[in-house]
C-alpha positions as CSV (number, residue, x, y, z in Angstrom):
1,X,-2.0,-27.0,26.9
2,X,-0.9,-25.7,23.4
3,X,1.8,-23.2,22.6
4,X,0.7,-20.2,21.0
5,X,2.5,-19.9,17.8
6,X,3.6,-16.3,17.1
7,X,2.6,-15.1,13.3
8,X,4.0,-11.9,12.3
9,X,4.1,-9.4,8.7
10,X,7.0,-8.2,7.0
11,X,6.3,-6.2,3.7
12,X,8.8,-8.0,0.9
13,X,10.9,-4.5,1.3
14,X,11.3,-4.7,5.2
15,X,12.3,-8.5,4.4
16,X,15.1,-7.8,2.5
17,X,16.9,-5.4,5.2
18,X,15.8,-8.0,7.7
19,X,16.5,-11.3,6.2
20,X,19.1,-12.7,8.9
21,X,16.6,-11.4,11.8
22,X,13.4,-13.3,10.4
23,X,15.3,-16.6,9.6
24,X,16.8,-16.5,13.3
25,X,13.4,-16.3,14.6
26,X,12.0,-18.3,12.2
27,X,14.5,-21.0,13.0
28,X,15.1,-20.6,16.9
29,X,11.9,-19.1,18.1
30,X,9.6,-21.1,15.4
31,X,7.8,-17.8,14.4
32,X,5.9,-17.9,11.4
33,X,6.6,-14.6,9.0
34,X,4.1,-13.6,6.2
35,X,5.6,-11.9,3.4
36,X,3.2,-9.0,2.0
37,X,3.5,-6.7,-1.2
38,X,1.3,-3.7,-1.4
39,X,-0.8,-5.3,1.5
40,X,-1.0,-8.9,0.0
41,X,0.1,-11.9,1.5
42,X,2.8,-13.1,-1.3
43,X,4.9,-15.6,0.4
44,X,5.5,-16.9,4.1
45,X,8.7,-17.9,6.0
46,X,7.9,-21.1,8.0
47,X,10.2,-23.2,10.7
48,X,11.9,-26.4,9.0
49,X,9.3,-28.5,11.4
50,X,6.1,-26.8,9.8
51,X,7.2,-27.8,6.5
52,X,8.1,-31.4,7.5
53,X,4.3,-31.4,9.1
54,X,3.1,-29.7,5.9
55,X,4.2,-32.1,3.6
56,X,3.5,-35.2,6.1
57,X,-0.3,-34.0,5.6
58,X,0.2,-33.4,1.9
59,X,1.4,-36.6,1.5
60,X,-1.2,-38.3,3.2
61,X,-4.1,-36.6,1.7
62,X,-2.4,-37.6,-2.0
63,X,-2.0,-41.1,-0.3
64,X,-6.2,-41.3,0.4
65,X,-6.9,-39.9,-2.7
66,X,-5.0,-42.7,-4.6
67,X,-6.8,-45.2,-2.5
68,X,-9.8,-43.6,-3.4
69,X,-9.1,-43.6,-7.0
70,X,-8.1,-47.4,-6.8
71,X,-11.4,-48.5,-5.5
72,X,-13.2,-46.5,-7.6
73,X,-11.7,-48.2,-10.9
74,X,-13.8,-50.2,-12.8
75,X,-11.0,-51.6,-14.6
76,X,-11.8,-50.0,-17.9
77,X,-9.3,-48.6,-20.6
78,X,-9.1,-46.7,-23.6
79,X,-6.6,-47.1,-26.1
80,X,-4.9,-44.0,-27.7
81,X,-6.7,-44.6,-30.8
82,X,-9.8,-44.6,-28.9
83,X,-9.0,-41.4,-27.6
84,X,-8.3,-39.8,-30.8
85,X,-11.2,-40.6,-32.1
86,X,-13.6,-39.5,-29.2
87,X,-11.7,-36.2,-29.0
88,X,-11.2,-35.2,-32.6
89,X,-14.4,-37.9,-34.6
């Protein structure tokens, strides 16, 4: 069974009247608060542990990407001179 994770809107000027109230729930309840400006979704307020998961995913998606890269290379270089002269004859 999986928790339901409670997401909820502030508008940017409700935030800052209510900063100390959406960290505490943020960081004790784990909500998840989305920031919005004239109806937009500008900026969100996560729990410490989303961001650790966030970046754990980031990280490993950057990490298969350079993988891919590597086994893609056919080992050939350009000097800069090369490059000079493709870009600018």
């Amino acid at each position: 069974m999986t928790a339901t994770i409670e997401t909820r809107e502030v508008t940017s000027g409700d935030l800052r009247g209510h900063l100390a109230d959406v960290l505490n729930r943020t960081a004790y309840a784990g909500e998840r608060v989305v920031v919005t400006r004239h109806g937009k979704r500008i900026a969100a307020v996560i729990p410490a542990d989303d961001l650790e998961l966030l970046e754990a995913l980031e990280n490993a998606r950057d990490a298969a990407a350079l993988e891919q890269a590597i086994a893609e290379d056919d080992g050939e270089r350009a000097t800069a001179a090369d490059l000079r002269e493709e870009l600018f004859g």
